[in-house]
N, C-alpha and C positions, 0 to 999 in steps of 0.2 A: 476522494471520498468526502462530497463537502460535509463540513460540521451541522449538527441542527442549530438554527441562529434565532432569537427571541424577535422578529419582526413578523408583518402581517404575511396572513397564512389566509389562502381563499379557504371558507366552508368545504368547500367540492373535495378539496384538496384533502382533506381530515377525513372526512365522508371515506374518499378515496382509501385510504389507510384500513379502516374498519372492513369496507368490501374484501383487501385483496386476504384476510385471512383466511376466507375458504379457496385453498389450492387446488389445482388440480391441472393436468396438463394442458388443458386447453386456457386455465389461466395465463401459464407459463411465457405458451409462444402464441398465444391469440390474443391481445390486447384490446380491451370490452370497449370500444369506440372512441380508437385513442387516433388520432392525426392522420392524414396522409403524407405523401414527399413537398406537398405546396405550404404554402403559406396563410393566416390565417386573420380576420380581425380582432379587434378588443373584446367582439364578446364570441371570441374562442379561442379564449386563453389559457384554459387549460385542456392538455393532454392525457389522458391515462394511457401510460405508454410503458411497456415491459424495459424498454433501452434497447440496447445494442450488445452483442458480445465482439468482441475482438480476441482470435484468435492466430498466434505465430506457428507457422510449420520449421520443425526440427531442418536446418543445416542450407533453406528457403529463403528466397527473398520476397515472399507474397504475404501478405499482410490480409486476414479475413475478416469481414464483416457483416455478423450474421445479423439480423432484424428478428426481435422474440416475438415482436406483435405480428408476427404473418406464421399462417399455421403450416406452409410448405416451404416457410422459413430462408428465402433464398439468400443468398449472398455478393456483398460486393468486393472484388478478390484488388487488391494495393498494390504496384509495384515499388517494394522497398529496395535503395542503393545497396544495402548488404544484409545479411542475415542478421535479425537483433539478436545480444545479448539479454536483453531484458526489457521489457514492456510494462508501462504504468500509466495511470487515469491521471488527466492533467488537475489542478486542486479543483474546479469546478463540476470537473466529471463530463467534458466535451471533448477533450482530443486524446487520442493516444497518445504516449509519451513511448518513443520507440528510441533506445538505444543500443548504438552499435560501440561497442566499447574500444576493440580493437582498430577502429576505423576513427576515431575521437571524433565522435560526433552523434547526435540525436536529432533525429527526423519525427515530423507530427501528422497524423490525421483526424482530418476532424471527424468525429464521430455522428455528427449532424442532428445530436438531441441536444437542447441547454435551455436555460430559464435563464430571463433578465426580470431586475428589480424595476420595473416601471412607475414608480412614484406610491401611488395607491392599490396597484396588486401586482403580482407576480405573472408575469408572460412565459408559457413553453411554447417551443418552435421545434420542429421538424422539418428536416431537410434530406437530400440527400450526403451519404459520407464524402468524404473528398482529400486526398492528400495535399499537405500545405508544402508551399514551394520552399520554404523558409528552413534551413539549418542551424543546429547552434554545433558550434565547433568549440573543440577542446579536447586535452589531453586525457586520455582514459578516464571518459565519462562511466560512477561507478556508483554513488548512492546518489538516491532519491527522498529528497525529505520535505512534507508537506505540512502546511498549515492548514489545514481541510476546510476545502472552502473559500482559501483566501490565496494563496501563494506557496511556492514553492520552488525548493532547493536544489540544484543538481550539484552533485559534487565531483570536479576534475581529481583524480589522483594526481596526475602527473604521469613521468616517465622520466625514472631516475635512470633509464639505460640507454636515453638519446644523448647523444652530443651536439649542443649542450644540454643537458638537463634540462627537462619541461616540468616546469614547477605548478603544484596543482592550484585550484580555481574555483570561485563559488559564481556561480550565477543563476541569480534571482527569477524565475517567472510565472506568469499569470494564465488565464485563461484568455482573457485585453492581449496580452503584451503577444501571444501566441499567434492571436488572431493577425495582430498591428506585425508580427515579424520580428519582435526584438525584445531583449533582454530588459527587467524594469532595474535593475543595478548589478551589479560584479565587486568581487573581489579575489582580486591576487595574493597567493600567499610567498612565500619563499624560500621550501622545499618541498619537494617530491613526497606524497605521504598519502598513504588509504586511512580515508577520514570521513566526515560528518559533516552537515551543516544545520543545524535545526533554527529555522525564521520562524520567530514570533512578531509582528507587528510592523517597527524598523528594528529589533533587534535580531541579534543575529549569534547563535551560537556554535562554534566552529573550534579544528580542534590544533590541538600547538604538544610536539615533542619531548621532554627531555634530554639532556645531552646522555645521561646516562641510562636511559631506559633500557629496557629488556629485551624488547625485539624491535620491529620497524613502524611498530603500531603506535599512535597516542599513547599522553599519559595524561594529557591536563584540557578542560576548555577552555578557550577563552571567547570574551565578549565583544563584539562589534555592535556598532548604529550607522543605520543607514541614513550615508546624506546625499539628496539627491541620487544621482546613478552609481554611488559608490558607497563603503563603508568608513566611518575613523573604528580605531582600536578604542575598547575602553578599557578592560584589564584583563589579566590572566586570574582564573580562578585556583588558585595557590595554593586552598584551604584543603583539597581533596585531590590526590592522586590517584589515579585512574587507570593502572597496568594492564595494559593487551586491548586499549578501547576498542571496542564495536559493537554497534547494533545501536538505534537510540528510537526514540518518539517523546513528542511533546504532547500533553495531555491538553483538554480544553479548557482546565483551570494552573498552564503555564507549568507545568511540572516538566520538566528534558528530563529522562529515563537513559541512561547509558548504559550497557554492558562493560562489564570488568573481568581480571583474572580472580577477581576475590568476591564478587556479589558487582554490586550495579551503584554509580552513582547521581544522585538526585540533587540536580540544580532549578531552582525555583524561582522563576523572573518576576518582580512585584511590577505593579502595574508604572512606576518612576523606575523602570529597569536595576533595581536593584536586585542583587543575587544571590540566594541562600543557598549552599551546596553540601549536600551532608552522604556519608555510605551506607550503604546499605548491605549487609555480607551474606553471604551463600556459600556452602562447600564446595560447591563447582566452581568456575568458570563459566560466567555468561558473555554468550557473543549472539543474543537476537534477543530483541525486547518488541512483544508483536502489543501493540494499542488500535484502540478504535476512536473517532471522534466523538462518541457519544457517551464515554466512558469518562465520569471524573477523575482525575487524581491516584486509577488506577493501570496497572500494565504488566502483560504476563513475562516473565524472563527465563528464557532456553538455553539451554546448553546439556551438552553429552559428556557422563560420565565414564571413564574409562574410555580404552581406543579400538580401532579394530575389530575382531568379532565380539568384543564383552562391551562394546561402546553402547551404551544405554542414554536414553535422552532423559530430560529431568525439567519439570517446568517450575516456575516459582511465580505462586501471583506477590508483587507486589504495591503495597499501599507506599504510593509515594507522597502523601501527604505526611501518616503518621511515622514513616521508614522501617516499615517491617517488611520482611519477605516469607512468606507461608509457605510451601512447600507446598503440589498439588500431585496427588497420588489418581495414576491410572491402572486400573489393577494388571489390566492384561498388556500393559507395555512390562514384558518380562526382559530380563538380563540381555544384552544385544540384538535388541530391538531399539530402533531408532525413527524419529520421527524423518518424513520423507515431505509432507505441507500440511500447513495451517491457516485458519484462517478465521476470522468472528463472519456470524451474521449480521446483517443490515443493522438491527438491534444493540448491536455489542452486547445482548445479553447471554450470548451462546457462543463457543467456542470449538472450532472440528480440529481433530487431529488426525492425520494419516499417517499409519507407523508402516514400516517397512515389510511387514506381510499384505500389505493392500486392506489393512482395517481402518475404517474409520469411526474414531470414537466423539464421543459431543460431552461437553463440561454446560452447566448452566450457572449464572450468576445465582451467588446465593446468598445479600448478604455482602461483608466485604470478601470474600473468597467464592470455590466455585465450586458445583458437586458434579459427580460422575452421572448421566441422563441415557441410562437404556445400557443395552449390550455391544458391544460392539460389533461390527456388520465389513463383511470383503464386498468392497465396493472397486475395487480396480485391481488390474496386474501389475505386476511392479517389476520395470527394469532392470537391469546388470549395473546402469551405467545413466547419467543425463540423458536428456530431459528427464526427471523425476517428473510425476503427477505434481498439478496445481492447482488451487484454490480460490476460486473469486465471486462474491456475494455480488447478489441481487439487490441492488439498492430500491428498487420500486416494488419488489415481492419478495414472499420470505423462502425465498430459491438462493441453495448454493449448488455453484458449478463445480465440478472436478473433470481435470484430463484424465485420460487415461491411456499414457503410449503407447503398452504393448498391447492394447485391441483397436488403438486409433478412434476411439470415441471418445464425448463429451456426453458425461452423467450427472442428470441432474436431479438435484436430492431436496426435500420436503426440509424447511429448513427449522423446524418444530420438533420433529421426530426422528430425523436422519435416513427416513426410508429414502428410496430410491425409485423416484416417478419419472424416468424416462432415460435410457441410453440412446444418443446420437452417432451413428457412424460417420465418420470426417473421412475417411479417404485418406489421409495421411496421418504424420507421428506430430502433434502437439507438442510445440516446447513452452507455451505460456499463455496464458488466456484472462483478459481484463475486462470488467461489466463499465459501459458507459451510458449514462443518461442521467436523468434528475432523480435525485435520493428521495426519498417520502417519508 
């Protein structure tokens, strides 16, 4: 999801912005005189183009690729070496980011939408999709962490149950380095451990154990710089311990957001990488911290209270500038109700929640916190069992996607008012579904 960046921005392109608010479905998947599959000169360089969806089939190794700007919407179908475990937009919003966890490895397709920076204005290019020959191998490939827009993070667990032990890994890359086939740096760590990697810049924040921790999770960050195709250590961040880490985002004003056993911890990179790291508490346990690029110095933090049938989800915006966590009340997530996907709008000014009876609800920016927008609406069936419904915004229109496994379509929702302007039958069970193209 690339970040918004302060450089030149075509007229057309802003213009663009203002048309796509009046929605409608023929907005959606019929693209108002955007590209074809060929190629273009200098003075047609801009696309109004809806993107691409990328959708995974449950337990499958096909890879789908729907085009929104054709109104019979056809598809070009991937053959992937394994079933993904998880699917994500490469930082530019050009490739899939497909991995296969079990198999330590992530496979790419290009998505054949992207914009390059041409000196004086900005170039969009239409192609066809295409799978990239190129693999990145490693040990239980497991988080994904981006710098929107710029670079991003794969993070190796490891496999603490091989002999010998395959100790986890970070490796660095681009939407360039994707295309080129190669990694733009690495780092090895020296035990086995489900962690984090959050790249800002060359720095690099990554996470380091306790001997006496609690469980098998983090407890502490520590800080790397990238030199050349690798990293030095700079220090361990000391000042804040960090019980049960998981979940993080880094804001676009440098703020890392972690999840903790006790609230979330806020590590702040100055622009001389220097590191301010302070807690933040909450009565739960947080382990997902969901951010947008477009969002300063704020990020919402999830986690479920109680287990079982009384497990209720519990969201917390917080200000990681000032270090407060607010608490965000949705009236109709009752007692053992839990959230099932989430996700922001294009915007980051909207927030959807799907709770475990197939409701979806919307939060609006309000201010430094967020209010409750409408009633909530059954928007989907809701399984026994994985793939849950998922969540993936429209970066060129203000369309969100949701799956939906047990009717096997793709619904997509008015991203203003949360209605529901169009259900898709797929033909099969959805396990993940990702929006590529250029953001607006």
């Amino acid at each position: 999801m690339p970040q918004f960046r302060g450089r030149r921005i075509d007229v057309r392109r802003r213009l663009g912005g203002v048309w796509i608010a009046a929605l409608s479905i023929a907005v959606m998947f019929a693209g108002c005189g955007g590209g074809g599959g060929g190629g273009h000169d200098h003075d047609d360089r801009f696309i109004d183009t809806a993107g691409r969806l990328v959708v995974a089939e449950q337990d499958a190794t096909t890879l789908r690729i729907y085009d929104l700007d054709d109104t019979s919407w056809p598809v070009a179908a991937h053959a992937l070496e394994h079933p993904p475990s998880a699917v994500y937009a490469s930082p530019g919003g050009r490739y899939a980011v497909v991995v296969q966890r079990l198999q330590d490895q992530v496979q790419f397709v290009d998505g054949g939408i992207w914009q390059e920076d041409h000196g004086d204005h900005l170039h969009d290019y239409k192609r066809d999709s295409r799978p990239m020959a190129w693999r990145l191998q490693g040990p239980r490939p497991t988080h994904y962490d981006v710098q929107s827009g710029v670079q991003a993070a794969v993070f190796f667990d490891g496999d603490a149950a091989s002999a010998p032990v395959r100790t986890a890994a970070v490796r660095l890359i681009t939407d360039d380095s994707i295309g080129r086939g190669s990694v733009v740096a690495g780092l090895d760590l020296t035990v086995s451990i489900h962690g984090l990697a959050e790249p800002w810049g060359d720095w690099l924040l990554t996470v380091h154990r306790a001997a006496d921790a609690s469980t098998t999770l983090p407890t502490h960050l520590e800080q790397w710089r990238r030199q050349g195709a690798g990293y030095s250590f700079i220090r361990r961040i000391d000042e804040v311990r960090c019980e049960g880490m998981h979940g993080s985002f880094t804001t676009l004003d440098r703020h890392t957001v972690v999840g903790c056993q006790d609230g979330v911890l806020v590590a702040t990179t100055g622009a001389d990488g220097s590191v301010q790291a302070r807690h933040v508490p909450t009565p739960i346990r947080i382990g997902t911290i969901a951010g947008h690029p477009r969002l300063a110095g704020h990020v919402i933090g999830i986690g479920n209270a109680g287990s079982g049938a009384t497990a209720t989800t519990r969201f917390f915006a917080i200000d990681a500038a000032a270090g407060v966590a607010t608490e965000l009340v949705i009236q109709d997530l009752a007692e053992g109700v839990v959230r099932r996907a989430h996700g922001f709008d294009r915007s980051g000014q909207r927030f959807f929640v799907l709770d475990s009876l197939g409701r979806l609800h919307q939060l609006v920016r309000d201010g430094p916190t967020w209010r409750a927008a409408g009633n909530a609406q059954v928007v989907a069936g809701m399984p026994t069992a994985a793939p849950w419904p998922a969540i993936s915004a429209n970066g060129a229109r203000d369309v969100i996607y949701l799956s939906d496994p047990v009717a096997r379509q793709l619904v997509s929702i008015n991203a203003h008012d949360g209605t529901v302007l169009e259900r898709r039958d797929l033909g099969y069970v959805p396990s993940a579904i990702v929006w590529l193209g250029i953001w607006r």
